[in-house]
N, C-alpha and C positions, 0 to 999 in steps of 0.2 A: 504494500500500500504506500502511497506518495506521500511528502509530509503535507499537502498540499489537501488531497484528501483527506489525512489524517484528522488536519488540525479542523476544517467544517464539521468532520465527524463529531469534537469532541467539544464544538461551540452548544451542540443538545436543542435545545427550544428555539434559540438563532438562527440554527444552521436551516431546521427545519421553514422557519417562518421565511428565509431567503429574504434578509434585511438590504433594501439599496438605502443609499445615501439618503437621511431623514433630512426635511426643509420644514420647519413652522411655520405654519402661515399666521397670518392675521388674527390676533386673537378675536375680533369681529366677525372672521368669518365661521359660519355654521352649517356644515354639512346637510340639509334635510332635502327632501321630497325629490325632485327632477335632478338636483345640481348635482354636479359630478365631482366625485375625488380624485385625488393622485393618490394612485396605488403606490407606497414607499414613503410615502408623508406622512404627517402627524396631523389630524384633522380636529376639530374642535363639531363632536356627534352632543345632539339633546341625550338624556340619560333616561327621558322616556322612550327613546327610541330603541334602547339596547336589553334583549335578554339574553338571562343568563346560560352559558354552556352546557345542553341537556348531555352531555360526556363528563363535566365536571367529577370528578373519581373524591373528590372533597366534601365534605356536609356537614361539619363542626367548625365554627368561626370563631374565636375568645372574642368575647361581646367587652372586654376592658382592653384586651391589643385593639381594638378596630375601632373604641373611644377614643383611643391617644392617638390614630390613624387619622382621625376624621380631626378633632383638636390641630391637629399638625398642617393637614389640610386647610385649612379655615386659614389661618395665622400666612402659609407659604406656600399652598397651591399643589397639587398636583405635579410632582417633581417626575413620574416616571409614567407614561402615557399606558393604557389597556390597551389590549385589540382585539379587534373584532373582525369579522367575514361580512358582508354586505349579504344582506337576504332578497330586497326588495328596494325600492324608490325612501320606503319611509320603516326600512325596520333593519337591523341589524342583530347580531347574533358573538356573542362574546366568546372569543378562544381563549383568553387567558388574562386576568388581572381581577378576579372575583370581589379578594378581598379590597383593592382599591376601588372599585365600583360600588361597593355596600361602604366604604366610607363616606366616597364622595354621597355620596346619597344620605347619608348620617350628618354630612357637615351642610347640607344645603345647597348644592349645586346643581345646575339643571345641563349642564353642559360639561361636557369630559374630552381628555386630549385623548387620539387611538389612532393607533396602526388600523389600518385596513386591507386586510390580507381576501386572497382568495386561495379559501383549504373546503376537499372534498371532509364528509364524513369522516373517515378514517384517521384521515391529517389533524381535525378536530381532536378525536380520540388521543392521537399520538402527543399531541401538542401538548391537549392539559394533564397528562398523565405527566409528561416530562416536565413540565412546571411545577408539579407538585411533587414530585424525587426530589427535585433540588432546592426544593423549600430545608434550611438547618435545622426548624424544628421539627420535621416526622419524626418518630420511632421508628425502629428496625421494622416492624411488622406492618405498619404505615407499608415503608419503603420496599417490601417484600409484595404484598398485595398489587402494588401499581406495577412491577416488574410482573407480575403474575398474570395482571390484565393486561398488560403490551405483548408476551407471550401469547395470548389468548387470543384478544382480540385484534392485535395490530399483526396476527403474524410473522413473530419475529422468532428467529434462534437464538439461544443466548448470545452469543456471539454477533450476534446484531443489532442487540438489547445492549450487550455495553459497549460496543461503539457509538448508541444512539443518548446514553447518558455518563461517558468520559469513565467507564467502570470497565474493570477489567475480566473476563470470563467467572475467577474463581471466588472472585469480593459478589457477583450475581448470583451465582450455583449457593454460594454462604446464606445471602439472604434468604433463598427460593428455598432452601432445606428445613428452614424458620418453620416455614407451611407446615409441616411432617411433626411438629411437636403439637401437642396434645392442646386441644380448647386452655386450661387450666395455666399450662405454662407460655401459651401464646400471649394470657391477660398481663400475665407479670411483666411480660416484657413489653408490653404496652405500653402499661401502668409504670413502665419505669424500676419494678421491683428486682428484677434481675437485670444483667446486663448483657451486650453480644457475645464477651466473654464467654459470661457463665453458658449461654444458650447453647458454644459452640461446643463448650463441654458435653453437653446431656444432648446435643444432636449424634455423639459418639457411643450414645449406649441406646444399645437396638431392643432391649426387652422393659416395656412402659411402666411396670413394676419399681422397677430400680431408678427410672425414671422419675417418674411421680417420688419416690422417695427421695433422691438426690436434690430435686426441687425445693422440695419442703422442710428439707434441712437446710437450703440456702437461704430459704425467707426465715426460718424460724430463729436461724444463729447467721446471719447477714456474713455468709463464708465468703470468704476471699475466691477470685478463680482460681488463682493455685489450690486451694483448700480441697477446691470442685474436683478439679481433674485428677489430686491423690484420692480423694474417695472414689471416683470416677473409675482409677485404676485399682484400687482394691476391689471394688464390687465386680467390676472386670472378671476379676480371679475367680467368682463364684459358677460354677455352671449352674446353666440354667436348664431345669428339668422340660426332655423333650416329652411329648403325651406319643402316643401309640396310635390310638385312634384315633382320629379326627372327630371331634363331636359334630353333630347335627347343627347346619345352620340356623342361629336366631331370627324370629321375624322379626320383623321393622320396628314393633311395639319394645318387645321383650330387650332389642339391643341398644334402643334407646336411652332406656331405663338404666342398663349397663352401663353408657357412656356417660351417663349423670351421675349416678353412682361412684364410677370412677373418677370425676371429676371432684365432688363434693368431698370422700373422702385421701384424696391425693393419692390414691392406689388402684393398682387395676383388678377390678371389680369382675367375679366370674358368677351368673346367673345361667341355673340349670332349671330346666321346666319339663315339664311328660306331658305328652299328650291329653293325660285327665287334669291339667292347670296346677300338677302341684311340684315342689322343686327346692333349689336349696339357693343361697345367697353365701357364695364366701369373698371376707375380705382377707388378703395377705398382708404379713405385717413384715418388718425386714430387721426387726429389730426391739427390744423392751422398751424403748423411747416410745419408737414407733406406734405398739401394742395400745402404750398409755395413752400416746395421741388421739387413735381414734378410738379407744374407749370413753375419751373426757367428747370427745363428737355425738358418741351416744348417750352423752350423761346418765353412763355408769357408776 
């Protein structure tokens, strides 16, 4: 590959939008109804004229950032222009700049600065996905899902997933591995409670049991990752009991129940049922700490 190509690759939301040399116009003048823009300018659009990106992969806004947004606005204006795709004479359609649009709108504006792109469907999708990767404040699991829906829906290989966001194959394949960890330990990492770290640790251990456990000892006593990966590697050492037969698949109901089960108690949860509706419920424990934990869950 060229550095030439290289480097548009690794410009991400830029490269895609094919930015030409921007010219402000007149701040009098107002884009609406018949008139026409220049495509590559900065246009001065009504803000009733623009809705929002129905691809938008976003939908929690902090309602105190986007008060100090709109404050900041009011005081010094709109410093970094939206854009938008032109729909019709008198409507437009926003590819990226959500939360600067619900400031300006917070701060009292009826007019907003915008690129004026032409992007298919796709290009939409592509766009605000990528705008929202390279937001600093996602979480891992944020940043994992939007890779997950460019894989998905933009048809992309990873390898063409991180050239389209300056990531290199195996930092993409890290996050996308995220997905494979359990409801339970996804929230943590949400939430902030654990770290990439920790996650990359307990992506290393393939039986959900020791999993779930290893977790809930890092929230319980806030372990170090070094901490993680010696336990990590001691529980390693343990073999894990293979079954024989293969039990009978759970229906939809029954495995359900399982996967909350397993959730709520941080362990994986095995529910057996007979045909006449009767059955057993066992939890595994990995240890007396353990034991005691989810005894104090059943307020025993």
């Amino acid at each position: 590959m060229s550095a030439e190509k290289r480097n548009a690759l690794g410009k991400g939301l830029s490269a895609l939008l094919n930015d030409s040399v921007n010219v402000l116009p007149n701040k009098n003048e107002i884009i609406s109804g018949s008139e026409t823009n220049s495509m590559g300018s900065v246009n001065e659009i009504r803000i009733s004229e623009i809705e929002v990106n129905p691809f938008q992969p976003r939908t929690d806004f902090d309602h105190d950032a986007l008060s100090e947004l709109s404050d900041s606005i009011k005081l010094q204006g709109l410093i970094q222009p939206i854009t938008v795709r032109r729909v019709n004479a008198h409507k437009y359609q926003l590819i990226s700049g959500e939360r600067r649009l619900r400031a300006s709108k917070l701060a009292g504006l009826t007019q907003i600065p915008a690129y004026v792109r032409t992007a298919n469907d796709q290009q939409m999708l592509e766009m605000a996905l990528i705008e929202n990767i390279q937001r600093e404040n996602l979480n891992a699991i944020e940043v994992a899902l939007s890779f997950q829906r460019m894989i998905d829906e933009c048809n992309l290989k990873q390898e063409e997933l991180g050239e389209r966001v300056s990531k290199n194959r195996s930092t993409v394949t890290n996050y996308l591995r995220l997905l494979k960890l359990p409801p339970t330990i996804q929230a943590s990492i949400r939430d902030g409670q654990i770290s990439m770290g920790h996650a990359r640790a307990l992506i290393g251990v393939d039986d959900l049991t020791k999993q779930l456990y290893i977790h809930q000892q890092i929230t319980r006593h806030e372990l170090s990752v070094r901490k993680v990966e010696e336990l990590v590697r001691d529980l390693q050492r343990s073999p894990v009991k293979k079954e024989g037969k293969q039990p009978e698949p759970l229906s939809f109901q029954v495995q359900k129940i399982q996967d909350d089960l397993a959730s709520k108690f941080s362990t994986k949860v095995k529910l057996k049922v007979s045909n006449q509706g009767k059955g057993t419920i066992e939890i595994p424990f990995l240890s007396e700490d353990d034991l005691n934990r989810i005894l104090e869950m059943l307020d025993w």
